[in-house]
N, C-alpha and C positions, 0 to 999 in steps of 0.2 A: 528777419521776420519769420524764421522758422519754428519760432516757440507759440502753440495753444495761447498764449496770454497774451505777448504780442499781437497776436493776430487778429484777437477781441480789441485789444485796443485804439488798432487800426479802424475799424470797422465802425466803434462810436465815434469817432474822430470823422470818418465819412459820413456819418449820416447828423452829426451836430454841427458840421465847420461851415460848410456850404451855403448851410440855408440861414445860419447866423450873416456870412460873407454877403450874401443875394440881400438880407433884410435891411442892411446897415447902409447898403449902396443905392437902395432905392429911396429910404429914408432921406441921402442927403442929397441925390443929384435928383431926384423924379420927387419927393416932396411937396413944394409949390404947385405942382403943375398937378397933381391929383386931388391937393387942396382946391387950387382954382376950380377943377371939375366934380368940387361936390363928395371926393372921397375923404372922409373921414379918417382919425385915428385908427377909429375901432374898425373899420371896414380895411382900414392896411392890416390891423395885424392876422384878424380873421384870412383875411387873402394869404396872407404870409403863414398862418399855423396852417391850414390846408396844404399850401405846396408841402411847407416839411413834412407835413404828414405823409406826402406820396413821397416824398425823396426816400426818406426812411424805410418807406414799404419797400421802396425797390431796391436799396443798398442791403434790407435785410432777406429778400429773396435771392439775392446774389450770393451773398454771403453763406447763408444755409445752404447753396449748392454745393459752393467750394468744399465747408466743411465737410455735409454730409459724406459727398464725392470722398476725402479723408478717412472719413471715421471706418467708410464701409472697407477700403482698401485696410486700413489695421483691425477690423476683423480678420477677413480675409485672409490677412499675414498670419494674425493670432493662429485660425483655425485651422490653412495650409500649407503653413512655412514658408521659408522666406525663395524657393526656388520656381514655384506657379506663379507667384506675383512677381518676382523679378522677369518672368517672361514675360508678364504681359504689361510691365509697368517698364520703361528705358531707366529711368531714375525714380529713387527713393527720397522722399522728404528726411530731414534732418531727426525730427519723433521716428519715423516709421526705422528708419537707423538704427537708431537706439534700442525701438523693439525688438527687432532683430537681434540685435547682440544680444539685450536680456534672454530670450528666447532660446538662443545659442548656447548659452552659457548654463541656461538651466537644464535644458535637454543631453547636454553633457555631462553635467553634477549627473543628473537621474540615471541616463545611461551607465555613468562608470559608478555610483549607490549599486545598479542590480546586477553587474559583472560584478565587482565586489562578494556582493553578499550569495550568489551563485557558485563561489567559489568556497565559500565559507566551509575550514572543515567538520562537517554536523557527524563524521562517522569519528573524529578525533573524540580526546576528552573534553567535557566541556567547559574546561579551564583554556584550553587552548582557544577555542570557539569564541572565550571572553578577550585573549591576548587577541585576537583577529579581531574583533571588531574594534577594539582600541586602534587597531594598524588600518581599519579603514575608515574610521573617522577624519583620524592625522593625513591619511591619503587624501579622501575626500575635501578636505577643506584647504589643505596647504599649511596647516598647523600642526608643528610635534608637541606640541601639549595636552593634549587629549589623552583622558586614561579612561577606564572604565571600572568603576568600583560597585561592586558585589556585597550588598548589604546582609542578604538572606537569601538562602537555599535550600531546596528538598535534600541535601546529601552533600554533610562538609567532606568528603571524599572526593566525590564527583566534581563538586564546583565549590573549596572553598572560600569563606568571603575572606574581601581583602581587595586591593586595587591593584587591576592587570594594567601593565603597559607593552605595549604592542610585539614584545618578544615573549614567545609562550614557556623558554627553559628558564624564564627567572621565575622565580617564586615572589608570589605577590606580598606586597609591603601592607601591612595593618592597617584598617579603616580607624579614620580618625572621625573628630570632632567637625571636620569644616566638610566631612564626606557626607553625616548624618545630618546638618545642616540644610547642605544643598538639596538633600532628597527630600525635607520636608517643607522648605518654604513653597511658598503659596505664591503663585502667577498672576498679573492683573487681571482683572476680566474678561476683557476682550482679548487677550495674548492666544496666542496658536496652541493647542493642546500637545501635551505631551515634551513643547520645547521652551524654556524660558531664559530672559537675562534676568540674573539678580542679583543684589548688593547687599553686603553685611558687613559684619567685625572682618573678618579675613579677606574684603575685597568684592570684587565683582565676578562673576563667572556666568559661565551661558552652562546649563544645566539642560542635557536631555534624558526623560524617562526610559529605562528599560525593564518593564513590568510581563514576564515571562508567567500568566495567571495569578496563580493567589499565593505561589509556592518560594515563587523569584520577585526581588524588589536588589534591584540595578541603577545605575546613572552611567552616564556619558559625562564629564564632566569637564572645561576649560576656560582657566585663567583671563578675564576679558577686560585689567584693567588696563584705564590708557587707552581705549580701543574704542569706536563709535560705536552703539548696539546694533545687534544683527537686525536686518527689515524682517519683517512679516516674511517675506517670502523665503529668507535664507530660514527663518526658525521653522517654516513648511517643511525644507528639504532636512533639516535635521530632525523633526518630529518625527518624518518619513525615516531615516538613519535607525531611529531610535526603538521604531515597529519593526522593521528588519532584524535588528539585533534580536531583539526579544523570540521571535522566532527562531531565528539561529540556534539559540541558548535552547530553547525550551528543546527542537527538534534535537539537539546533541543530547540531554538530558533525557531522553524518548530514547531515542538510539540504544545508551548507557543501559540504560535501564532494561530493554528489550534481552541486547548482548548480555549483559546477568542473570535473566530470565534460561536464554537459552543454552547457558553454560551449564547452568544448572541442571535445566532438564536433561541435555547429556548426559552429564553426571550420574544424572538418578540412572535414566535409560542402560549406563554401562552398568550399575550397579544390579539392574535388574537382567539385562543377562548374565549377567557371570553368578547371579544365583539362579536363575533357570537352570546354567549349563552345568551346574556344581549339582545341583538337589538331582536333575534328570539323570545326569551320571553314577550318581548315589542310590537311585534305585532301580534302576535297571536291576543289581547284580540282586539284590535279596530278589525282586518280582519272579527274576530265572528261575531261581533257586526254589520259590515258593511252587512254581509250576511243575518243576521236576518230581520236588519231593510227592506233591500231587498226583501226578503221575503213577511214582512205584508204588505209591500207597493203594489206588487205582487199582494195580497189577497185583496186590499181594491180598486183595479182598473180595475176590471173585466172585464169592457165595454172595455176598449180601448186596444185595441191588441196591437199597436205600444209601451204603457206603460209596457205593460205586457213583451214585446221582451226585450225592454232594460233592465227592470227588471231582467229577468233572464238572459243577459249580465253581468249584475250586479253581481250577484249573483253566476254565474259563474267563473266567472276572479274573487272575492275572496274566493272563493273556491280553486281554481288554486294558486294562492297566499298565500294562506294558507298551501297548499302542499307544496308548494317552502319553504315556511318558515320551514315547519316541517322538512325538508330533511336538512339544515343548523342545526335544533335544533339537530338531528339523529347526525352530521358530529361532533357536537362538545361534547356530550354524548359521540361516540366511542372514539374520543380523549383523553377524562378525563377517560376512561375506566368506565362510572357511567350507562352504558346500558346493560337491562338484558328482553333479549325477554322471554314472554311467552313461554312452552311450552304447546301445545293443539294438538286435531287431529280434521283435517277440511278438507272439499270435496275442490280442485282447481277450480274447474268448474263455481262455484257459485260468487267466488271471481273474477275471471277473466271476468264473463263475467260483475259486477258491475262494476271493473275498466274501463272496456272501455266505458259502460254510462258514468261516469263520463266524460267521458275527449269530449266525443261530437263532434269527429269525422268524418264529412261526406262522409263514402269512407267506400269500401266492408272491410267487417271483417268473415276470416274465422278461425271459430274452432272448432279444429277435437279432440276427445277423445277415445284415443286408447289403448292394452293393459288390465289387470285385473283392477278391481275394487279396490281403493285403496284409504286410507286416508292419507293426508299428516301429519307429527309433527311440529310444531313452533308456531310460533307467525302470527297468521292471518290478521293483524292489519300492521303488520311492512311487512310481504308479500304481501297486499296491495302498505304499499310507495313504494316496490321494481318493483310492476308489474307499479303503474303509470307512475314511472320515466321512465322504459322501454318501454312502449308503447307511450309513450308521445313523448321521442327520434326518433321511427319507423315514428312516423307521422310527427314532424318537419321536418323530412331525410327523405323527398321520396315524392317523386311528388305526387300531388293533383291527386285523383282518382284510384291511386293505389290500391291495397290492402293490407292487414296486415293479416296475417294467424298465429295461434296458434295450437300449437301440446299439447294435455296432452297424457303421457302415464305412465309405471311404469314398471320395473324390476328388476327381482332377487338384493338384494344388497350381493356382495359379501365380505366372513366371515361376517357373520349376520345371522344368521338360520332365517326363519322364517321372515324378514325384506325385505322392497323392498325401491326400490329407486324412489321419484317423479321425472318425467323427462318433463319439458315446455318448449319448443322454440317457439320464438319468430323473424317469419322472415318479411325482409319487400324489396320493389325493388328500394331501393335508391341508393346512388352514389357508396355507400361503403364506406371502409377506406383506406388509402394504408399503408406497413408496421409501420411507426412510429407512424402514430396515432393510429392503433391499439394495437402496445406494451403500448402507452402510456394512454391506454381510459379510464385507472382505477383509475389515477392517481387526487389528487383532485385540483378541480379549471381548468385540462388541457382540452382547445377545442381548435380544429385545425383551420389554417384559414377559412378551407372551410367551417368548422360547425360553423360561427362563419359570413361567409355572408350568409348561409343557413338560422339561425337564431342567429341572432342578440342578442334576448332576453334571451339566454341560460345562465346558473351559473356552471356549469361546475361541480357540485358537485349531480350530478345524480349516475351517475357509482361508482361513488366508495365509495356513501352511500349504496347503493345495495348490494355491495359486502361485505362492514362493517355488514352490517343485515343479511344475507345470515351466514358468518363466524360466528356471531354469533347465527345463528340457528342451525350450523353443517353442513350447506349447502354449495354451491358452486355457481360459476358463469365462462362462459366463452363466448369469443367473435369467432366468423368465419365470415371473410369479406373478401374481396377483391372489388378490388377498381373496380366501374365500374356494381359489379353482386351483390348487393345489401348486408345486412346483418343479421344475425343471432346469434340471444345472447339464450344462451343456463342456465334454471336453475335448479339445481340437490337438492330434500331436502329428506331428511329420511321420510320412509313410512311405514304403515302395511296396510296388507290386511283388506277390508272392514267388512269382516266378525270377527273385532274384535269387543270384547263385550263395547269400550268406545265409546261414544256418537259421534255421528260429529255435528262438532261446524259448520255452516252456519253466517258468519258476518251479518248483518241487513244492511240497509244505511245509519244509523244515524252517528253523528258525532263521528270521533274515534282520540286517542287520540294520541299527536306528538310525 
C-alpha cells in the first residue's frame, strides 16, 4: 500500500464497503420487524443514505490527515533534503524513497554539470573549449556518444566548424547532413527549451542547443535509437549542459579575441618606442650642432645687437628642443626599463634656480627656502629635466606676468632615523585643471583641450616623464589643482641632513646628458 493510487483505492473501498455491508444486513435480518413498526422502504433507505453520508465524512477527514501529513513531509524533503527530515522522521515511506533518490541523483548531475564547466578551459583555444564540453556531456551522462558540432562561427580560425569529440588534438570531422538537420528541427510544444528528442531519416537523437549569441550556432548531439526518451527532467539537465557550454564557447572566444587585441597593441607600443628611441637619437646630434654653430656665430658678430638677439633666439629654442627631445629619449628608456639615475647628494636651490635661467621667462620668480639645511639624493641631471618640464608647464599655463613661486623645504622622513624628506612646490596662477584632466596629467601623450589651445606646441610627455624619473629616484610627484585657482605640483625626494660628511654636488651649466 505504498503507492498514492493504492492508497486512494483503499480509502473508497472504506467509505463504499461498510455502509453497502450495514445496509444489506439490516435489510434481511431487521426488515420485518421495521415494517411491522411502520418504517417504510423509503424511510430505510433515507436512514441508510444519512449514516453513509457521515461514514464517508469521517473516513475522508481521516484520510486527508494521513495524506496531507505526506504531502507536507515531501515538501519538506523537496525543499530541505533528505538529512532534516530523516532526523525528525525514523522511517521514510516507499514515494518519499524514491524522492530522495530522484533528488540525489539530480543534485549530483548539477553538482558535477558546474565542476565540470568550472574547469572548462575558456583561456585555451576555443576548439579545445568545444572538445571539453563534448568530454562533459559523455561524463555527464555515462554516454561516449556525444559530440559537439560547430555549425558557425565568428573566426574559422579560432573555432572551426566541424564536429569535436571530446579529445581536443584530433581535428574535427566535417559537418554533415544529419548535423544540419538536428539543428534545425523543431521541438513539440510543450518540450523543455533549448533540449529535444527527435526522429528522422537518420534515426533518433536527443539534440541540445549551443547558441553562443548570434555569432555561434552549435549542437550537443547523441544517438538515441533503441533507447526510452529522456523525461522532462533529464532534458532540464541537458538544456542546462547546453547553457553552460555556450558560455564556455562564447567566454574562450572573448578571451581569443582580447589576447589578439593585446598582442597587438604591444606590437604597436614596441614599434612606437624604437621610433621614439631612433628619431630622439637622430636629433640630438644636428640640435648640438645647431646650438654651437649659434654660438660662434654669437661671438664672431659683436657689433650688431639685432645679430647677436636672433643668435641667442637661436640658440635658445635649440636648447629648448633639445630638452624636448631629451624628455622623449627619458619616455622610451623607462619603457624598455634601460634607465638608471645616478645616485648623488646635491643642494636644490642651486638647481632650480639654473633651471629657470634657462627657460627665460619674463615674469616675477619667487623662491623661498625653508626648514633645515638639507641635501637631496638622486640624480641632479635627470632632477633638472624634471624641474624644466615643470616650470616650463607653469609658464605655458598662466597668464603673461604672473608669477611662479617655489617652496624648498625638508622634513623628518618617517621610519627612516636620521633621514629627511626634500619637499619643492611648484605653484603658479593659471587656469587650473578640472577633475579629469587632473586624474589624467600623468598619463603619456594626454593634454586636455584647453592645454592644447593654451599651447599649441605642447608633447604631452612632460608629466609623466617626471614622474618616470622621480620613481626612479625613490621619489614622488603629485598634482593640487582646481580649475579656475591655479596649480601646484608637489616634489618629494630622500634627504640628509647637510651636516653629512658627503660632498654636495652643485651641477655646472654645461651641457648634461639626455
Amino acid at each position: 500500500m505504498g503507492r498514492p493510487s493504492a492508497r486512494l483505492f483503499a480509502t473508497l473501498l472504506a467509505v463504499a464497503v461498510p455502509p453497502l455491508v450495514a445496509f444489506a444486513a439490516i435489510t434481511v435480518y431487521a426488515g420485518p420487524w421495521l415494517s411491522d413498526h411502520g418504517y417504510g422502504a423509503g424511510t430505510q433507505l433515507l436512514v441508510g443514505a444519512a449514516v453513509t453520508a457521515l461514514w464517508a465524512g469521517m473516513v475522508a477527514i481521516v484520510a486527508a490527515r494521513l495524506m496531507a501529513g505526506e504531502a507536507r513531509s515531501m515538501v519538506e524533503l523537496a525543499r530541505r533534503g533528505t538529512r532534516p527530515l530523516a532526523a525528525d522522521h525514523a522511517e521514510l515511506s516507499e514515494a518519499q524513497r524514491r524522492l530522495v533518490s530522484t533528488l540525489d541523483e539530480r543534485n549530483a548531475q548539477i553538482a558535477a554539470l558546474a565542476e565540470m564547466v568550472r574547469r572548462a578551459p575558456i583561456a585555451d583555444e576555443p576548439a579545445a573549449v568545444a572538445a571539453s564540453m563534448a568530454a562533459v556531456a559523455r561524463s555527464l551522462t555515462d554516454d561516449p556518444t556525444w559530440v559537439m558540432a560547430v555549425l558557425r562561427g565568428p573566426d574559422d580560425a579560432a573555432l572551426p566548424p566541424g564536429v569535436y569529440g571530446p579529445d581536443p588534438d584530433l581535428v574535427p570531422s566535417p559537418v554533415e547532413e544529419i548535423h544540419r538537420w538536428a539543428s534545425t528541427v523543431q521541438a513539440d510544444q510543450d518540450a523543455i527549451s533549448g533540449a529535444r528528442h527527435a526522429a528522422g531519416p537518420w534515426g533518433a537523437f536527443v539534440v541540445v542547443d549551443v547558441a553562443a549569441g548570434e555569432e555561434v550556432r552549435a549542437i550537443l548531439l547523441a544517438p538515441w535509437e533503441g533507447r526510452p526518451a529522456p523525461s522532462p527532467a533529464e532534458l532540464g539537465l541537458l538544456s542546462l549542459l547546453g547553457q553552460h557550454a555556450a558560455t564556455a564557447v562564447e567566454h574562450a572566444l572573448l578571451y581569443t579575441r582580447l589576447r589578439s587585441q593585446a598582442d597587438e597593441l604591444n606590437r604597436m607600443a614596441a614599434v612606437q618606442t624604437d621610433f621614439l628611441r631612433g628619431v630622439t637619437h637622430d636629433l640630438q646630434t644636428p640640435l648640438t650642432s645647431i646650438r654651437a654653430l649659434a654660438a660662434e656665430l654669437r661671438d664672431g658678430v659683436a657689433s650688431n645687437a639685432a645679430a647677436q638677439d636672433d643668435l641667442d633666439t637661436i640658440a635658445h629654442q635649440a636648447d629648448r628642443l633639445r630638452r624636448m627631445v631629451s624628455q622623449l629619449l627619458v619616455v622610451s628608456r623607462l619603457e624598455a626599463g634601460a634607465l638608471t639615475p645616478r645616485q648623488e647628494v646635491f643642494r636644490l636651490e642651486p638647481i632650480v634656480r639654473r633651471t629657470w635661467a634657462a627657460l627665460r621667462a619674463e615674469r616675477p620668480f619667487d623662491l623661498q627656502v625653508e626648514g633645515p639645511e638639507h641635501l637631496a639624493i638622486g640624480d641632479p641631471d635627470r632632477l633638472e629635466q624634471v624641474l624644466w618640464a615643470i616650470l616650463d608647464n607653469a609658464v605655458k599655463y598662466s597668464p603673461a606676468e604672473s608669477p611662479i613661486r617655489v617652496r624648498l623645504s625638508a622634513s623628518e622622513q618617517a621610519g627612516a632615523s636620521g633621514m629627511l624628506r626634500a619637499e619643492l612646490e611648484v605653484t603658479d596662477e593659471g587656469a587650473g585643471m578640472d577633475p579629469e584632466t587632473r586624474e589624467r596629467a600623468f598619463e603619456q601623450f594626454y593634454r586636455s583641450a584647453d592645454a592644447r589651445r593654451a599651447a599649441p606646441d605642447g608633447s604631452g610627455v612632460g608629466l609623466y616623464a617626471a614622474r618616470g624619473l622621480l620613481r626612479a629616484m625613490e621619489g614622488d610627484i603629485e598634482l593640487d589643482s582646481q580649475l579656475g585657482s591655479g596649480t601646484t605640483v608637489r616634489i618629494g625626494l630622500v634627504a640628509e641632513p647637510a651636516g653629512s660628511d658627503a660632498a654636495p654636488v652643485v651641477a655646472d651649466s654645461g651641457q648634461r646628458r639626455a
